[in-house]
N, CA, C and O atoms as a CHARMM CRD file, in Angstrom:
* protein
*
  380
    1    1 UNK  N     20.09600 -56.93000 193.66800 PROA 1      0.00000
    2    1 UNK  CA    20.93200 -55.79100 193.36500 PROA 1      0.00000
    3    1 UNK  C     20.66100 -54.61100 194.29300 PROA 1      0.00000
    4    1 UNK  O     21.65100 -53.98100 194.66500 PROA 1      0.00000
    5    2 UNK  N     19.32300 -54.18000 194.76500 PROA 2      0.00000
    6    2 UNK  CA    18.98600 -53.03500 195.39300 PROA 2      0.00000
    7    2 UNK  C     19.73000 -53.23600 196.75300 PROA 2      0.00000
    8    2 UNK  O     20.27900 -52.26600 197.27500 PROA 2      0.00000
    9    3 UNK  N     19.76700 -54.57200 197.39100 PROA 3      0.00000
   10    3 UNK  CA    20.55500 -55.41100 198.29800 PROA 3      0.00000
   11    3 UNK  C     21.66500 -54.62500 198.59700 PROA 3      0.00000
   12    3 UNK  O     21.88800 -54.00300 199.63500 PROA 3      0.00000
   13    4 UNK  N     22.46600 -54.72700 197.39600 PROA 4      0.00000
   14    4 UNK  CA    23.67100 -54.57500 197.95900 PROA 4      0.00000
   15    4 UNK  C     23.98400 -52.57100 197.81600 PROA 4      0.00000
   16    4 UNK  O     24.79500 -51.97000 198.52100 PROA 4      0.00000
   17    5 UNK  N     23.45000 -52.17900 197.16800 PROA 5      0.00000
   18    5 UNK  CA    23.40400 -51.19900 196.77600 PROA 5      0.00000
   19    5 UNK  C     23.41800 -50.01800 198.62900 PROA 5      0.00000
   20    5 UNK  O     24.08800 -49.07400 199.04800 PROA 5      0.00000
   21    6 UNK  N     22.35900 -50.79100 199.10900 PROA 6      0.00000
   22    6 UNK  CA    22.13900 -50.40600 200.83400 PROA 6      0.00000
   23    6 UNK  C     23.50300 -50.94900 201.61000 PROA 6      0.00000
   24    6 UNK  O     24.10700 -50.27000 202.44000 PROA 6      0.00000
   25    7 UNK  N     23.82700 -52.07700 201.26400 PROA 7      0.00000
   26    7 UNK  CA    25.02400 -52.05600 202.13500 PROA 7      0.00000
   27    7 UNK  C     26.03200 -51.09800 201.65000 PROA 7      0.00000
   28    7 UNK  O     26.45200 -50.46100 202.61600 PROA 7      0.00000
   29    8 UNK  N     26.51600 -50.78400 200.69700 PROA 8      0.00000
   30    8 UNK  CA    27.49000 -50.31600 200.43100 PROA 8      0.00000
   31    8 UNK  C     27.21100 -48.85300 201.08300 PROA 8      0.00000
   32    8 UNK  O     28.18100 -48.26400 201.56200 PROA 8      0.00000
   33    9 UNK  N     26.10600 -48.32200 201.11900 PROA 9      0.00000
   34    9 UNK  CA    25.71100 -47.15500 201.33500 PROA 9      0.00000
   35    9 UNK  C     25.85800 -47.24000 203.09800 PROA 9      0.00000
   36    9 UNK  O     26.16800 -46.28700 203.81300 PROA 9      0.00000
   37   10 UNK  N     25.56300 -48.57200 203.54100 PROA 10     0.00000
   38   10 UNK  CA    25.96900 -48.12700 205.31700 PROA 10     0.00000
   39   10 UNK  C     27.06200 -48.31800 205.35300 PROA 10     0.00000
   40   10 UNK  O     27.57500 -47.79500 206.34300 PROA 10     0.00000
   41   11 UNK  N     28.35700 -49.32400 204.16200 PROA 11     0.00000
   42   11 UNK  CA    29.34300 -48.84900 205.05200 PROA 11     0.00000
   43   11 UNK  C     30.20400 -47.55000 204.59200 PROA 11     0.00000
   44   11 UNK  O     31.30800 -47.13800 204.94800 PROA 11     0.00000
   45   12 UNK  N     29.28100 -47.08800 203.68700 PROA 12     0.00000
   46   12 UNK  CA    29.85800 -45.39400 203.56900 PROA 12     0.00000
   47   12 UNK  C     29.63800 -44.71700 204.68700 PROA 12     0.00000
   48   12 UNK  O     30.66400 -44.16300 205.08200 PROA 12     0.00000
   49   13 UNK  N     28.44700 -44.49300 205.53900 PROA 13     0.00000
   50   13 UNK  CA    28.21100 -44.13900 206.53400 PROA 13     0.00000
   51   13 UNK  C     28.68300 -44.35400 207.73700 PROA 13     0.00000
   52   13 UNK  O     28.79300 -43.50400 208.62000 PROA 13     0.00000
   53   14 UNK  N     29.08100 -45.90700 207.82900 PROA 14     0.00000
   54   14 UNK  CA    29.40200 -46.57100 208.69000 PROA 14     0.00000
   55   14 UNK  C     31.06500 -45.90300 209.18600 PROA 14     0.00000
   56   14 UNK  O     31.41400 -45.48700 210.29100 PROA 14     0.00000
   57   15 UNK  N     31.93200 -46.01500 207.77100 PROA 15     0.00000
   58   15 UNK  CA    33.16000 -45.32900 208.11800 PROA 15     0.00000
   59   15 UNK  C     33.23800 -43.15000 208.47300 PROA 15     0.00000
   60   15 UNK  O     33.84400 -42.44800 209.28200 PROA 15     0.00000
   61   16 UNK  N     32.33800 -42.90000 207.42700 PROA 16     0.00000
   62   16 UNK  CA    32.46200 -41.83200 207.99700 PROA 16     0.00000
   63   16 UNK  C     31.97800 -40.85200 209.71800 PROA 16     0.00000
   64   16 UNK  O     32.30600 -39.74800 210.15200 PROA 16     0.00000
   65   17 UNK  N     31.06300 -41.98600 210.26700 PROA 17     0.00000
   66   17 UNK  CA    30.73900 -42.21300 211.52100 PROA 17     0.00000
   67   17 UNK  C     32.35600 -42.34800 212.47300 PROA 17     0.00000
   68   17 UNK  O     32.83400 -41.50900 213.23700 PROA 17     0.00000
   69   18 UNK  N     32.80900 -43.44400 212.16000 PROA 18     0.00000
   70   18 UNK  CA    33.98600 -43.88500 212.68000 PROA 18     0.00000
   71   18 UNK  C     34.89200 -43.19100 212.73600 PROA 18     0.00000
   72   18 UNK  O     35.48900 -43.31300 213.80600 PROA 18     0.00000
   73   19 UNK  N     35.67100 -41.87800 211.50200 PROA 19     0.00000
   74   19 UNK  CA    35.96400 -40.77100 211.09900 PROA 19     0.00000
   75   19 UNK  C     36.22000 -39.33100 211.62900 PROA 19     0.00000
   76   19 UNK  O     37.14700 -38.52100 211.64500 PROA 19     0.00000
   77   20 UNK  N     35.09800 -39.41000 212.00000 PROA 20     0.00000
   78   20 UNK  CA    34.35600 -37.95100 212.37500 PROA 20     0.00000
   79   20 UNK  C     35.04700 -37.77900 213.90200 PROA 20     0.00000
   80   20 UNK  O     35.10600 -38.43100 214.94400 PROA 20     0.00000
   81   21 UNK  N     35.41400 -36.80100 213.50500 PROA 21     0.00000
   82   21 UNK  CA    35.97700 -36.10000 215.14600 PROA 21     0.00000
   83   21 UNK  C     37.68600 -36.18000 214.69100 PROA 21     0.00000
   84   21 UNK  O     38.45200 -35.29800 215.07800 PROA 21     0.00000
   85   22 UNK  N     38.08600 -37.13600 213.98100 PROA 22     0.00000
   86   22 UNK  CA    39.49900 -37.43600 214.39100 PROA 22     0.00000
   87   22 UNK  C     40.19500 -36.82800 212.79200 PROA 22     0.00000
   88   22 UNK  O     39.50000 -36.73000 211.78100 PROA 22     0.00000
   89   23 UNK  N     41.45400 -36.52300 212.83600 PROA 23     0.00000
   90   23 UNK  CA    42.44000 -35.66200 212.19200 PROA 23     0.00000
   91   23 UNK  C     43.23900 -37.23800 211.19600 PROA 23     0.00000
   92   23 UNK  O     42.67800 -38.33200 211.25900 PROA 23     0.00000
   93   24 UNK  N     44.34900 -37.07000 210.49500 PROA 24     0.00000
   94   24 UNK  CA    44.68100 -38.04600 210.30200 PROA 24     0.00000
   95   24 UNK  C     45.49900 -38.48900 211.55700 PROA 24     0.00000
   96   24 UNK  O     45.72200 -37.83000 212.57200 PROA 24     0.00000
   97   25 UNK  N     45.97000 -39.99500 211.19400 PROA 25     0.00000
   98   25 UNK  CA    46.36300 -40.56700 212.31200 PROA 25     0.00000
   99   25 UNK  C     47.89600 -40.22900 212.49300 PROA 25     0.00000
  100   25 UNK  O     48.42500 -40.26400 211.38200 PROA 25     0.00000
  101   26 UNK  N     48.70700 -39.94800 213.37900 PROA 26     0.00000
  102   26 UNK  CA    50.09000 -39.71800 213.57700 PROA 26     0.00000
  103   26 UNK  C     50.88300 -40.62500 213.91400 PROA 26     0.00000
  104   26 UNK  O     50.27600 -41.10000 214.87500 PROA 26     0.00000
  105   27 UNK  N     51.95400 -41.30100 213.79700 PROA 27     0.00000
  106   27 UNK  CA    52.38600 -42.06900 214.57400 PROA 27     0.00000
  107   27 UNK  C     53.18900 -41.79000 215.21400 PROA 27     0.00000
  108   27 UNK  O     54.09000 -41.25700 214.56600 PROA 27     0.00000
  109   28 UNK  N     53.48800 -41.89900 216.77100 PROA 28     0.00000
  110   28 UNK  CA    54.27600 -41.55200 218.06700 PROA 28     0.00000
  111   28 UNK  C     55.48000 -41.66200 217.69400 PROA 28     0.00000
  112   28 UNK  O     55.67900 -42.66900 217.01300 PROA 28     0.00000
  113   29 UNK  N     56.31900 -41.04800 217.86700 PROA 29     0.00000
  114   29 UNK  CA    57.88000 -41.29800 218.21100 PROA 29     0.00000
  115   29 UNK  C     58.52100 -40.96100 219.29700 PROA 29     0.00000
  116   29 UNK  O     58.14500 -40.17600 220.16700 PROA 29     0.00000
  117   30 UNK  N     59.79200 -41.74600 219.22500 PROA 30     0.00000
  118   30 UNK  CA    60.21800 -42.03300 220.56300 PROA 30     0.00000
  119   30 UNK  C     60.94300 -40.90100 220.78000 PROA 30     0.00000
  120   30 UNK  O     61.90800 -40.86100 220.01600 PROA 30     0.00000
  121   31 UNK  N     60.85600 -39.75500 221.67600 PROA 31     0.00000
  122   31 UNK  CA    61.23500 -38.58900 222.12900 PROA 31     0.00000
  123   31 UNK  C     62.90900 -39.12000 222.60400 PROA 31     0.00000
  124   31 UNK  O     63.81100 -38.28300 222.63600 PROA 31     0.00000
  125   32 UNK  N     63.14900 -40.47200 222.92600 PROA 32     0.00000
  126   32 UNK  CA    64.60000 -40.72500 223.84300 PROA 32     0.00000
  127   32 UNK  C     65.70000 -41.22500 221.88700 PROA 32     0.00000
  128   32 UNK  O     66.88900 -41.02000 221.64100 PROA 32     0.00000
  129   33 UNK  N     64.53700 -41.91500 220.89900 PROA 33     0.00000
  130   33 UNK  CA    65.45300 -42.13200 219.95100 PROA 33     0.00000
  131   33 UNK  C     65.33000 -40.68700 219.15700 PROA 33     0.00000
  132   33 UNK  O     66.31200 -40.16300 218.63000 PROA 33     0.00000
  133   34 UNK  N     64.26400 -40.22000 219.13800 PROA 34     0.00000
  134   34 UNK  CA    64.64900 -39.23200 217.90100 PROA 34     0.00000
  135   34 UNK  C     65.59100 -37.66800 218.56600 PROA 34     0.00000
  136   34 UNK  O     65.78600 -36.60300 217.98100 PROA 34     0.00000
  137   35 UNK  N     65.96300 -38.04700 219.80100 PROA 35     0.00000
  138   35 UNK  CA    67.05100 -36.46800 220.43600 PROA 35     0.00000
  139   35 UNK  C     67.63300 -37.84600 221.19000 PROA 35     0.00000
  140   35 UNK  O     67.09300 -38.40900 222.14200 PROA 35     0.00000
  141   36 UNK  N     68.93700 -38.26700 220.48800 PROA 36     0.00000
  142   36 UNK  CA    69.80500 -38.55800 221.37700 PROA 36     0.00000
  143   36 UNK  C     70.78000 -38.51600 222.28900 PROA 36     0.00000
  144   36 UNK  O     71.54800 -39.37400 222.72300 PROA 36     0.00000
  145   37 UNK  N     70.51400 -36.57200 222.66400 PROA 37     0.00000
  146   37 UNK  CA    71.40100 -36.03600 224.34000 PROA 37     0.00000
  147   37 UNK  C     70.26500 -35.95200 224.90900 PROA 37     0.00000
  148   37 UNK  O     70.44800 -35.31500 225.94600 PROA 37     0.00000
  149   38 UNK  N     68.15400 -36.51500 224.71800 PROA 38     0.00000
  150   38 UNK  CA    68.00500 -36.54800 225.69300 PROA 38     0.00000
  151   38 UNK  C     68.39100 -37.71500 227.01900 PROA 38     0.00000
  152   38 UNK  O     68.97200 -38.77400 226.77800 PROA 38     0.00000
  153   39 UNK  N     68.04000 -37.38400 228.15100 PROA 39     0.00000
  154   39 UNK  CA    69.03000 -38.45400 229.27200 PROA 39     0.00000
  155   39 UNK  C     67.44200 -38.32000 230.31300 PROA 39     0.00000
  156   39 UNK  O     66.69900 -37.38000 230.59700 PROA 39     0.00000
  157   40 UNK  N     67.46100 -39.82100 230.64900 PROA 40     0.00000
  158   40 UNK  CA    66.27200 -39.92600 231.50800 PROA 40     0.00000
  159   40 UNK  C     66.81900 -39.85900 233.09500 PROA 40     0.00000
  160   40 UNK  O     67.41100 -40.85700 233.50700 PROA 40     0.00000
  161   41 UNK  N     66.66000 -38.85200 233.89200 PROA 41     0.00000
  162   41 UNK  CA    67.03900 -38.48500 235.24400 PROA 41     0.00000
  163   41 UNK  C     66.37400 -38.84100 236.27300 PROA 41     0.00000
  164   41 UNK  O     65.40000 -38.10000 236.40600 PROA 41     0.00000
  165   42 UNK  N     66.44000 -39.62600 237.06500 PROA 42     0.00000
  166   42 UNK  CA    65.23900 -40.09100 237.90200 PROA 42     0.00000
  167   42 UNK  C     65.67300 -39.46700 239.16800 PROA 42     0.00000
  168   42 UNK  O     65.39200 -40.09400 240.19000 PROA 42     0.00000
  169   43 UNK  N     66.36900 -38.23600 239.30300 PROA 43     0.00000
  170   43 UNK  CA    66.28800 -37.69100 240.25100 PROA 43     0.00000
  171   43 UNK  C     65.52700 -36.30400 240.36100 PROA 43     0.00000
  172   43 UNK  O     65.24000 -35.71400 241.40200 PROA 43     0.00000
  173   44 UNK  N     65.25100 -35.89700 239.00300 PROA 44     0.00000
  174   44 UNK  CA    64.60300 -34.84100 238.27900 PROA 44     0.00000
  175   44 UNK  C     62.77700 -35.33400 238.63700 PROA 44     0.00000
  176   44 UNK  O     62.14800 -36.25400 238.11500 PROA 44     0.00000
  177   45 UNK  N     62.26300 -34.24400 239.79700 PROA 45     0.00000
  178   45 UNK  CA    60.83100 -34.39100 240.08700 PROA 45     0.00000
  179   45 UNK  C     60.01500 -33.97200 238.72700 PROA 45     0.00000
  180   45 UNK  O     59.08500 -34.72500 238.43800 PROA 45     0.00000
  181   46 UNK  N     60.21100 -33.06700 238.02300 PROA 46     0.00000
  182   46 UNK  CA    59.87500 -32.60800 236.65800 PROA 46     0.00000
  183   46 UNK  C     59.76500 -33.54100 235.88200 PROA 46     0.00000
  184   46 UNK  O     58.70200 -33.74100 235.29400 PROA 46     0.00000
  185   47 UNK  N     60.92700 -34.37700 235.69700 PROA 47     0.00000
  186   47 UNK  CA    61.06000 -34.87200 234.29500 PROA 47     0.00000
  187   47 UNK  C     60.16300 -36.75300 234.65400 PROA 47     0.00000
  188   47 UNK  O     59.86400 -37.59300 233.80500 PROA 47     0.00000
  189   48 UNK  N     59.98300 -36.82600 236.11300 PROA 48     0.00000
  190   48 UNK  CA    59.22800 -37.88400 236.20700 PROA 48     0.00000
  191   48 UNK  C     58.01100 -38.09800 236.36800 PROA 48     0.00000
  192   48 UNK  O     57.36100 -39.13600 236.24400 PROA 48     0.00000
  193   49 UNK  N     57.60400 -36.67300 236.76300 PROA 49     0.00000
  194   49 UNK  CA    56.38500 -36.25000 237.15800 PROA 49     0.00000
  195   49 UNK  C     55.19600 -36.51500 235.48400 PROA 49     0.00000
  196   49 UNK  O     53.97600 -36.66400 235.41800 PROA 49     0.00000
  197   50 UNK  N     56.39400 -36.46500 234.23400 PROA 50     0.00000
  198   50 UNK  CA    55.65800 -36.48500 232.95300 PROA 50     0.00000
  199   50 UNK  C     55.35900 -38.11000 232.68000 PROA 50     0.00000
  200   50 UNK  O     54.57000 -38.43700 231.79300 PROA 50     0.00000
  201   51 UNK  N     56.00100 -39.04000 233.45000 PROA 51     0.00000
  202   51 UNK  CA    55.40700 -40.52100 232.85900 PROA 51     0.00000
  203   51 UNK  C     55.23700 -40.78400 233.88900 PROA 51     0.00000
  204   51 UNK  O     55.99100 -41.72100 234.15200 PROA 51     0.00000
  205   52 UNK  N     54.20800 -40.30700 235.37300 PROA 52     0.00000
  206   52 UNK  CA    53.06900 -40.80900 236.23100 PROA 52     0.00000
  207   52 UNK  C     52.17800 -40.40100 236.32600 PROA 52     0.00000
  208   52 UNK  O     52.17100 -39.41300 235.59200 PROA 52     0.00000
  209   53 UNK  N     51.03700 -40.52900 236.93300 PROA 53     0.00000
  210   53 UNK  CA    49.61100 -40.79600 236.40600 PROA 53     0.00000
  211   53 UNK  C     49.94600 -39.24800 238.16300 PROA 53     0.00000
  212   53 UNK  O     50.92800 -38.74900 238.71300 PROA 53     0.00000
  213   54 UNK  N     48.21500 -39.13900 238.31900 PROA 54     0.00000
  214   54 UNK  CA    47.94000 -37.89200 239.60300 PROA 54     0.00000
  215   54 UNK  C     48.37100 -39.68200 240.59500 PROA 54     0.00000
  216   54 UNK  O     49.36100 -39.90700 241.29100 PROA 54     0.00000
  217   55 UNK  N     47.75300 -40.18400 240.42100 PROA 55     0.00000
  218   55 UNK  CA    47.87700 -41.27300 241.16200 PROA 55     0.00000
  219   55 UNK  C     49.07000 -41.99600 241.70800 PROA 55     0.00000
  220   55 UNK  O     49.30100 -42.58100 242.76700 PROA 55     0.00000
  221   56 UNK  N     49.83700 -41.71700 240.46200 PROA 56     0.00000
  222   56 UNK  CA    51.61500 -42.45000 241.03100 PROA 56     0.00000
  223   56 UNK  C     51.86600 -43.69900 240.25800 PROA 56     0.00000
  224   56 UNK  O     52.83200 -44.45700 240.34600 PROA 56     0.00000
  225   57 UNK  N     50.70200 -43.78300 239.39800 PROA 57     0.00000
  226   57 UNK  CA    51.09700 -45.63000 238.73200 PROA 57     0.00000
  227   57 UNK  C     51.80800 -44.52400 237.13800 PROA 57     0.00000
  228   57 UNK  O     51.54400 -43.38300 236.76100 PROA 57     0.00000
  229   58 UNK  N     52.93100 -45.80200 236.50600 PROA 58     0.00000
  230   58 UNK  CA    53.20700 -45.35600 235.29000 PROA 58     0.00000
  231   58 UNK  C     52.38600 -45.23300 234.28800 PROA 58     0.00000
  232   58 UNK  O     51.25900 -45.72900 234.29500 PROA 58     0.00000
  233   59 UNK  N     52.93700 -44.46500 233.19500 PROA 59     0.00000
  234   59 UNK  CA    52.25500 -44.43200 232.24900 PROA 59     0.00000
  235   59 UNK  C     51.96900 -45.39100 231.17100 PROA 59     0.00000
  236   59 UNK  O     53.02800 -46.00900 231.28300 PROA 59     0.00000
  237   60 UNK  N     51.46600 -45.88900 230.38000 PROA 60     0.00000
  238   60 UNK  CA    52.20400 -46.98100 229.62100 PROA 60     0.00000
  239   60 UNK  C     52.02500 -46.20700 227.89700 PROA 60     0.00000
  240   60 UNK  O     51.52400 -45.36300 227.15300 PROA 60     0.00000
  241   61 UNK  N     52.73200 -47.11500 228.07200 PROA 61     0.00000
  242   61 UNK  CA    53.83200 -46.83500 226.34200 PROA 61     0.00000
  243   61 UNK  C     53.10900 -46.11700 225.28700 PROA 61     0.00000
  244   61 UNK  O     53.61600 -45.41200 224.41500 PROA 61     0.00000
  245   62 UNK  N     51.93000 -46.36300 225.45600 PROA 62     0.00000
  246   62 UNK  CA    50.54300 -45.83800 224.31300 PROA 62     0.00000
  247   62 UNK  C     50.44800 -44.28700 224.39900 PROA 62     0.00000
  248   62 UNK  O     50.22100 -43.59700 223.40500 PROA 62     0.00000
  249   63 UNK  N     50.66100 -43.71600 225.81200 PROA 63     0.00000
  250   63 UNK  CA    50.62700 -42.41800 226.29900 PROA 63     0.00000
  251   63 UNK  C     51.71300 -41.80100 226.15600 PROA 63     0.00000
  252   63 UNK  O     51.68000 -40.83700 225.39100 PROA 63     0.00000
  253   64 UNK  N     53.22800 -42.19400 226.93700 PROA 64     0.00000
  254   64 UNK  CA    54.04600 -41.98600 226.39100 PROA 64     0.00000
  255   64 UNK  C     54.61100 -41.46300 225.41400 PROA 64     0.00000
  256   64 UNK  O     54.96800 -40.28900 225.31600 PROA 64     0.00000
  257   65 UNK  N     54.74000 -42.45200 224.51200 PROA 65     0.00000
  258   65 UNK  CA    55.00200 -42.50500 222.98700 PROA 65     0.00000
  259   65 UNK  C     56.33200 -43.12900 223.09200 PROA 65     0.00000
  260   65 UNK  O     57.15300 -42.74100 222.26000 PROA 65     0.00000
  261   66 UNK  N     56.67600 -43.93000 223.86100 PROA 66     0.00000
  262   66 UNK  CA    57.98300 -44.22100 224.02800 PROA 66     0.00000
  263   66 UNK  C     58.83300 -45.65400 223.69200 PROA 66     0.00000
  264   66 UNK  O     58.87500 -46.45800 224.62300 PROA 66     0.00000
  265   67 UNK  N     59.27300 -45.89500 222.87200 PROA 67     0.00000
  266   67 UNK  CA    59.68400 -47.32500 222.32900 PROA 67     0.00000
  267   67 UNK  C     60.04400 -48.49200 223.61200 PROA 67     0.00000
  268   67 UNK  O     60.04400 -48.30300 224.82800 PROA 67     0.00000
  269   68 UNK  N     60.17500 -49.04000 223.27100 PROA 68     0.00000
  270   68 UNK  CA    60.05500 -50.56200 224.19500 PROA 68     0.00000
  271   68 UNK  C     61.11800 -50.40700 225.11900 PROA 68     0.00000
  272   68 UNK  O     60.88000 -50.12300 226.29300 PROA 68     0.00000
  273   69 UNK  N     62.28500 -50.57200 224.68600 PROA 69     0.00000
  274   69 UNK  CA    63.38100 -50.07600 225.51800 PROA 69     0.00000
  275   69 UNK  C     63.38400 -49.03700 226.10400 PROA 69     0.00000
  276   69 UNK  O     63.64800 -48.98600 227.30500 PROA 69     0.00000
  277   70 UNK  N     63.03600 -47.78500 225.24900 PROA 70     0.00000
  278   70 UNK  CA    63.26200 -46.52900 226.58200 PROA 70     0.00000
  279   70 UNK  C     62.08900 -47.01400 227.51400 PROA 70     0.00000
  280   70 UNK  O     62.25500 -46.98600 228.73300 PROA 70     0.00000
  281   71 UNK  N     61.31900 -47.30400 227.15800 PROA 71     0.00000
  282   71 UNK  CA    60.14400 -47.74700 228.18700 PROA 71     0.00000
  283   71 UNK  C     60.00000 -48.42300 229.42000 PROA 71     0.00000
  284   71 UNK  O     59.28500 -48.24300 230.40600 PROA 71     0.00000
  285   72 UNK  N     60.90000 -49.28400 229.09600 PROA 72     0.00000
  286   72 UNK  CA    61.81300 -50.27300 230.29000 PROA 72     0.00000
  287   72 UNK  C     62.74500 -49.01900 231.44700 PROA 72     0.00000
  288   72 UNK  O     62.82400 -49.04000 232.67500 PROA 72     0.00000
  289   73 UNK  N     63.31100 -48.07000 230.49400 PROA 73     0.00000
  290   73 UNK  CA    64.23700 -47.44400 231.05500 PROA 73     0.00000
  291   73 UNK  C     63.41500 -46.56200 232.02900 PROA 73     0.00000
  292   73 UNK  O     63.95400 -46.30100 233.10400 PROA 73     0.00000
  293   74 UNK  N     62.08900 -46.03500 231.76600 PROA 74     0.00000
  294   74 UNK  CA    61.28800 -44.75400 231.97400 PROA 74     0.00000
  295   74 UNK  C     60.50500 -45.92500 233.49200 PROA 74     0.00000
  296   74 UNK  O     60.26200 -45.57700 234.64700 PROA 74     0.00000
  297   75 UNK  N     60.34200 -47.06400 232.94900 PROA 75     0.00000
  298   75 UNK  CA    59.61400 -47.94700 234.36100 PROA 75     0.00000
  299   75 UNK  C     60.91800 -47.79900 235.75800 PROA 75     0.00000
  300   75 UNK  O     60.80100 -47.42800 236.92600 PROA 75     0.00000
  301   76 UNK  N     62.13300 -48.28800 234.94200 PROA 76     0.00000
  302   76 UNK  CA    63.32400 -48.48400 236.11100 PROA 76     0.00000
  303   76 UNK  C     63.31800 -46.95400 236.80100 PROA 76     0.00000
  304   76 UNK  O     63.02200 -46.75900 237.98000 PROA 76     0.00000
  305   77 UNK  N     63.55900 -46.29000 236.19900 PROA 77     0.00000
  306   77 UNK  CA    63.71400 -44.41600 236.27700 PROA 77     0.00000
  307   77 UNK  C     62.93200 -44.48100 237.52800 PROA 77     0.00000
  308   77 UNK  O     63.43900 -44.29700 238.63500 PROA 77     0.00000
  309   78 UNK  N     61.45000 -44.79900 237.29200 PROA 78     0.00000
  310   78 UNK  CA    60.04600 -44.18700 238.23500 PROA 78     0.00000
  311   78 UNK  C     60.41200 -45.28000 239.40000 PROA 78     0.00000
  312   78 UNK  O     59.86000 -45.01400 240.46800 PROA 78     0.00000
  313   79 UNK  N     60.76400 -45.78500 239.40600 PROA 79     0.00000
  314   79 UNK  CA    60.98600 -47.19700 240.48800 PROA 79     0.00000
  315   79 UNK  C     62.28700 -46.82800 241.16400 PROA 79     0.00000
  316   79 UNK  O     62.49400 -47.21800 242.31300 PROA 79     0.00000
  317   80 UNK  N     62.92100 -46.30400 240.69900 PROA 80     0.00000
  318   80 UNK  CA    64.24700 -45.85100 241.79600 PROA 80     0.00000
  319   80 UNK  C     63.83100 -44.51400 242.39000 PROA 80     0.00000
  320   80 UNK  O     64.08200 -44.11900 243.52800 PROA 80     0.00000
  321   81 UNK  N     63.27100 -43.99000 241.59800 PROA 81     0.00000
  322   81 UNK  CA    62.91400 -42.05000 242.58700 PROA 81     0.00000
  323   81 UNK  C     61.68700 -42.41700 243.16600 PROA 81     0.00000
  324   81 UNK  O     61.48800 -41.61500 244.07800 PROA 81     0.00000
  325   82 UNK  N     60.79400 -43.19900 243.09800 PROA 82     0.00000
  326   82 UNK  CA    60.38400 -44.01700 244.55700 PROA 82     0.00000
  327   82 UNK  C     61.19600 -44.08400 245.55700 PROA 82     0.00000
  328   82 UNK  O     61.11600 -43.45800 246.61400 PROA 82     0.00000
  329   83 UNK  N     62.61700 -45.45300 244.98000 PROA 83     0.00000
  330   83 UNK  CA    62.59800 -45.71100 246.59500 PROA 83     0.00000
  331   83 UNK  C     63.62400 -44.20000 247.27700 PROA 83     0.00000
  332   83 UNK  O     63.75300 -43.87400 248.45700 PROA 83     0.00000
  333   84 UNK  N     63.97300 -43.80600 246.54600 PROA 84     0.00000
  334   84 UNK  CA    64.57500 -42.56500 247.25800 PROA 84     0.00000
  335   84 UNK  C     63.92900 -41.46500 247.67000 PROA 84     0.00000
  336   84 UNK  O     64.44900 -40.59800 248.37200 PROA 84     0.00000
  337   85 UNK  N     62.45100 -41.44400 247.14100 PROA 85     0.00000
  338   85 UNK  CA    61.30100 -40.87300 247.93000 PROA 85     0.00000
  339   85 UNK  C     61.78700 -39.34000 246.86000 PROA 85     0.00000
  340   85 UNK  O     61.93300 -38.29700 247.49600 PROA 85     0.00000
  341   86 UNK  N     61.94200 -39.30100 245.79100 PROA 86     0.00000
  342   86 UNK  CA    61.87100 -38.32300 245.05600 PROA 86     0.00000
  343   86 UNK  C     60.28600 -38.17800 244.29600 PROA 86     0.00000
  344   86 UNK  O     59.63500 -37.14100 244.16200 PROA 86     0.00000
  345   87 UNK  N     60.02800 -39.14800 243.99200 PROA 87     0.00000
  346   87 UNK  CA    58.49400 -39.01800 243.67000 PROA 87     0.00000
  347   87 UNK  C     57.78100 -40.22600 244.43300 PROA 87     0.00000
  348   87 UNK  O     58.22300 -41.37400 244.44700 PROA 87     0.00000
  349   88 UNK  N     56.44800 -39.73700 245.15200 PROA 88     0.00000
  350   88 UNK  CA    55.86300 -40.61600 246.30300 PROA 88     0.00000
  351   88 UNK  C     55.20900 -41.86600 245.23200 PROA 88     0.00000
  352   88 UNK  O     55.02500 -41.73600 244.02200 PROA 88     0.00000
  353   89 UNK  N     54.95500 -42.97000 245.98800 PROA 89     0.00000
  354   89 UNK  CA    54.46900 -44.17700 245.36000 PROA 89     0.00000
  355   89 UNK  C     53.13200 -43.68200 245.24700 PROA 89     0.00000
  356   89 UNK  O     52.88700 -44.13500 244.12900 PROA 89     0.00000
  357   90 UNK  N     52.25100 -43.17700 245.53200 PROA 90     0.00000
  358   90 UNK  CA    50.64600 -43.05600 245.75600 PROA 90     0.00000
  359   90 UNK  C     50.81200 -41.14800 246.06200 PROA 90     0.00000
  360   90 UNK  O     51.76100 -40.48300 246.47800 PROA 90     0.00000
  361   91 UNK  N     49.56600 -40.80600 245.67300 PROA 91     0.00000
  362   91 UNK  CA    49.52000 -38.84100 245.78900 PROA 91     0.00000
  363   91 UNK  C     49.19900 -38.92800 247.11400 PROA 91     0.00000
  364   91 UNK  O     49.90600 -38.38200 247.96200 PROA 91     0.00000
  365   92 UNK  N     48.05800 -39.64800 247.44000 PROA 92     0.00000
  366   92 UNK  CA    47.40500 -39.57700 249.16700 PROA 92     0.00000
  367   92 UNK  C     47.32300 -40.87900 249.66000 PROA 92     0.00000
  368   92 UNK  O     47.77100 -41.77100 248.93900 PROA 92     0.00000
  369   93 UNK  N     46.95700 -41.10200 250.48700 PROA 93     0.00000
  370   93 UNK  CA    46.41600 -42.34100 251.11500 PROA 93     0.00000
  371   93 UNK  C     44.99500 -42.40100 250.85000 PROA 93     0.00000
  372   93 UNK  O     44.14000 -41.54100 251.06300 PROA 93     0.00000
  373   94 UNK  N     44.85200 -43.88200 250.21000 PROA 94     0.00000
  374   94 UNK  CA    43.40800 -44.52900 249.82100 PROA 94     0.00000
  375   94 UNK  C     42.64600 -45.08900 250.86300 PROA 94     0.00000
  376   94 UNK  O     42.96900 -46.23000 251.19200 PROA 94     0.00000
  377   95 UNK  N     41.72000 -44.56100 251.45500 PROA 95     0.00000
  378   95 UNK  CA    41.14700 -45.84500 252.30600 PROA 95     0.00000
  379   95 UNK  C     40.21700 -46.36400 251.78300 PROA 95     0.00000
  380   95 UNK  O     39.68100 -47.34100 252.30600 PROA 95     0.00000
């Protein structure tokens, strides 16, 4: 009995360890479903500049917050103002 009495007591500890620091949890929504006049512009340096990294790679979906489909849409977006050289593939050159 004293047995279990200790476990229960680490995983009281155990979760409030796990806990600590963080707020409740939120869940993301999709900024393109919940305003549907927003419009993804991939000629807009601003508005692409928010789903690439300093680096130039995309963001992915976790960061975002952006549902599967707009997500697709937000990859195509960053991949055409590439090739039109509206936003550069890479910030500098890596050697």
């Amino acid at each position: 009995m004293p047995r279990r009495m200790i476990k229960d007591k680490d995983k009281e500890r155990h979760n409030k360890k796990k806990m600590m620091g963080r707020g409740p949890i939120r869940k993301k929504t999709c900024r393109f479903c919940a305003d549907k006049n927003l419009r993804l512009d991939y000629k807009s340096t601003q508005q692409m500049g928010l789903y690439i990294t300093e680096r130039g790679k995309i963001l992915p979906r976790r960061f975002t917050g952006a549902c599967a489909k707009h997500q697709r849409d937000i990859t195509l977006a960053v991949k055409r103002a590439r090739i039109l050289a509206v936003v550069p593939f890479t910030s500098t050159q890596v050697i």
